[in-house]
C-alpha positions as CSV (number, residue, x, y, z in Angstrom):
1,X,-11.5,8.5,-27.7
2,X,-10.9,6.9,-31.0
3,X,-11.3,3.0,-31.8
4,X,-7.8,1.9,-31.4
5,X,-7.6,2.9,-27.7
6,X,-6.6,0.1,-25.7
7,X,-9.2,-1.7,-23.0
8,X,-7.0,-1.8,-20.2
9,X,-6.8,1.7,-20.4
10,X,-7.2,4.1,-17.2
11,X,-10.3,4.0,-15.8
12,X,-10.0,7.5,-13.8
13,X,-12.2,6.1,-10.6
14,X,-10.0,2.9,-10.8
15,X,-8.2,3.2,-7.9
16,X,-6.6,-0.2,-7.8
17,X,-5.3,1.3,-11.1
18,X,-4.2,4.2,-9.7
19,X,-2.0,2.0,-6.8
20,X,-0.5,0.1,-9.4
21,X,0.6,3.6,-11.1
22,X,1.9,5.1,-7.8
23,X,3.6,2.5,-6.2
24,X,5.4,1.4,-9.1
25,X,8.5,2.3,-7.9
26,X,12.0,0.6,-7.9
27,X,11.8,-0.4,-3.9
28,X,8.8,-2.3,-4.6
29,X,9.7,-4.1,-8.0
30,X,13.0,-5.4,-6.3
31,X,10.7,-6.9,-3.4
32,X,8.5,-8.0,-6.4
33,X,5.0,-6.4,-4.7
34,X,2.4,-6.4,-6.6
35,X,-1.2,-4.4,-6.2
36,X,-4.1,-7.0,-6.1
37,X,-7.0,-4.7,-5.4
38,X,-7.4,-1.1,-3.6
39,X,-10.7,0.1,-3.1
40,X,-13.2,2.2,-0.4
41,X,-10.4,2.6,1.6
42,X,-8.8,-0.9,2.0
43,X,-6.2,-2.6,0.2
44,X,-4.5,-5.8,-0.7
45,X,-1.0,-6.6,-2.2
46,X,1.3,-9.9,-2.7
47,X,4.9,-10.8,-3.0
48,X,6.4,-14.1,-3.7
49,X,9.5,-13.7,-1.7
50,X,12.4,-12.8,-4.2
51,X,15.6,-14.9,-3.7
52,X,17.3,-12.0,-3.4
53,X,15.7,-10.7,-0.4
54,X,15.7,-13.2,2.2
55,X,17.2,-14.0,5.3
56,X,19.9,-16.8,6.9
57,X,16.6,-19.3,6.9
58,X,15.2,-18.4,3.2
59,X,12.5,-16.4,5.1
60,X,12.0,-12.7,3.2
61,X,14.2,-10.7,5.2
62,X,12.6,-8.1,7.4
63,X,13.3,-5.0,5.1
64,X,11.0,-6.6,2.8
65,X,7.9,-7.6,5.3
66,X,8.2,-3.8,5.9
67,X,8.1,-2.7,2.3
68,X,5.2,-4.7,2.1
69,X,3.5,-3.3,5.0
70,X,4.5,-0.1,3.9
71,X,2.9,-0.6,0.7
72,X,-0.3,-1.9,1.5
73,X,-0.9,1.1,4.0
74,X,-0.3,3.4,0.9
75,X,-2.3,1.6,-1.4
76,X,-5.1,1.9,1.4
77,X,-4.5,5.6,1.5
78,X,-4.5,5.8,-2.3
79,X,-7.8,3.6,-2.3
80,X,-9.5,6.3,-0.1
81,X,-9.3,8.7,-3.2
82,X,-11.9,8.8,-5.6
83,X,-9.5,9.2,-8.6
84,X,-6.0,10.3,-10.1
85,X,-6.6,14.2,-9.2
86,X,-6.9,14.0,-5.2
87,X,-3.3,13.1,-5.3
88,X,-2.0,15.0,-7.4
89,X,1.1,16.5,-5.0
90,X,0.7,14.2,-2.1
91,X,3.4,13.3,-0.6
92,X,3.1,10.7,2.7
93,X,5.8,10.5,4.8
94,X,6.0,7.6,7.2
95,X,6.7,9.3,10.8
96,X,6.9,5.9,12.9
97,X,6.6,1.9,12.3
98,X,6.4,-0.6,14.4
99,X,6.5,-4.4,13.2
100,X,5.5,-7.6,14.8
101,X,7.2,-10.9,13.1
102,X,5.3,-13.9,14.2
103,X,6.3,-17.0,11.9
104,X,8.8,-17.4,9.0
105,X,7.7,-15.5,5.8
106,X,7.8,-18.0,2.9
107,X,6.2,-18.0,-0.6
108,X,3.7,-15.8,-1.6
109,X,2.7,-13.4,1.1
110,X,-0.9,-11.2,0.7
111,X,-0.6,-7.8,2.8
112,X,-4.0,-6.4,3.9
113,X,-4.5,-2.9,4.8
114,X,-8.1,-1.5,5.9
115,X,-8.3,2.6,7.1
116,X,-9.8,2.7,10.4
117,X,-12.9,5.1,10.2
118,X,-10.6,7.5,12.3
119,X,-7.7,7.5,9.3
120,X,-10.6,7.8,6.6
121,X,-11.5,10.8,8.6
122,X,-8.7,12.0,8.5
123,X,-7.8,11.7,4.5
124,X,-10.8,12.6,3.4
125,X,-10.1,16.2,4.2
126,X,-6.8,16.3,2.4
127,X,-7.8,14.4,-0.8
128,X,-10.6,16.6,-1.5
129,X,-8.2,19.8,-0.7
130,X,-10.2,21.0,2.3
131,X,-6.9,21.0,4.3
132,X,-3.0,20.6,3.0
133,X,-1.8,18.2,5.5
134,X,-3.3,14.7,7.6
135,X,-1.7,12.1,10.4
136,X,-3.0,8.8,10.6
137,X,-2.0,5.5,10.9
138,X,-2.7,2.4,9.2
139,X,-2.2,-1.1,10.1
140,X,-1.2,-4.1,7.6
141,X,-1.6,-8.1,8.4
142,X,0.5,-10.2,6.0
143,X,-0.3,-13.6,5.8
144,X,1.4,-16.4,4.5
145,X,-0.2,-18.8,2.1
146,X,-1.7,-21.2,4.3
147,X,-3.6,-18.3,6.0
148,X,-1.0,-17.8,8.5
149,X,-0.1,-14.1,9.8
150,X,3.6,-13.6,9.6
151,X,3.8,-10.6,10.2
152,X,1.8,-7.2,11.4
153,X,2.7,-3.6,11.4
154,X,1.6,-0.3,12.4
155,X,2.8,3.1,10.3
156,X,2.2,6.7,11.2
157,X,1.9,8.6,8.4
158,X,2.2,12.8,7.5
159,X,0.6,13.1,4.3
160,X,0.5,16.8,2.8
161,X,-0.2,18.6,-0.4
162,X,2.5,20.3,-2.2
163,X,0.4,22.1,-3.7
């Protein structure tokens, strides 16, 4: 590295980093997510509730609580990594969801996603190449920002190696 590199740049065990990278995709900027943190297997993501996605009561509309929820339980997979190279050609495919809405989603909502020891279990094998495919499930809690829970969802996930 030279002296004019920048000092944000890419730390290659950053996996919040890394999140950011992956899940910077046009679904997620039009729900406006954003990757707080994503480390040891857990992670944590915001929206503020774009205009443009919310419902008949100014709530954000369902499709969005479960593109956050979908979100977070990637950013928890991609936390489980210990850097850019275990997922390199992964590719996780949601198999089932299942949501809960509880209260009116308003303002900025935090999603939380922590991998059960089971779904550690079973990533860890794929990201270090041991095996080229894994099923688990995570399960997100977004809250509201008093605190509240809003919403809560479940996704079962196929996650393989192209490669």
């Amino acid at each position: 590295m030279d002296d004019t590199t920048d000092e944000t740049a890419y730390d290659e065990t950053d996996t919040t980093a890394l999140a950011r990278t992956l899940l910077d995709i046009p679904a997620h900027r039009t729900a406006a997510i954003e990757v707080l943190s994503a480390t040891d297997g857990t992670a944590e993501l915001t929206c503020l509730t774009p205009e443009s996605l919310t419902n008949v009561i100014g709530s954000l509309h369902s499709s969005g609580l479960i593109a956050l929820a979908d979100a977070a339980g990637l950013a928890a997979i991609i936390a489980e990594s210990t850097g850019p190279d275990d997922m390199t050609g992964v590719v996780p495919l949601g198999t089932h969801a299942s949501m809960e809405f509880l209260a009116p989603a308003r303002g900025r909502l935090v999603a939380t996603c922590r991998l059960t020891r089971e779904a550690r279990d079973a990533v860890r094998p794929l990201l270090a190449r041991e095996t080229h495919r894994a099923r688990l499930s995570t399960r997100t809690e977004i809250t509201d920002a008093t605190g509240a829970v809003v919403c809560r969802g479940t996704f079962d996930w196929s996650v393989r190696r192209r490669n």
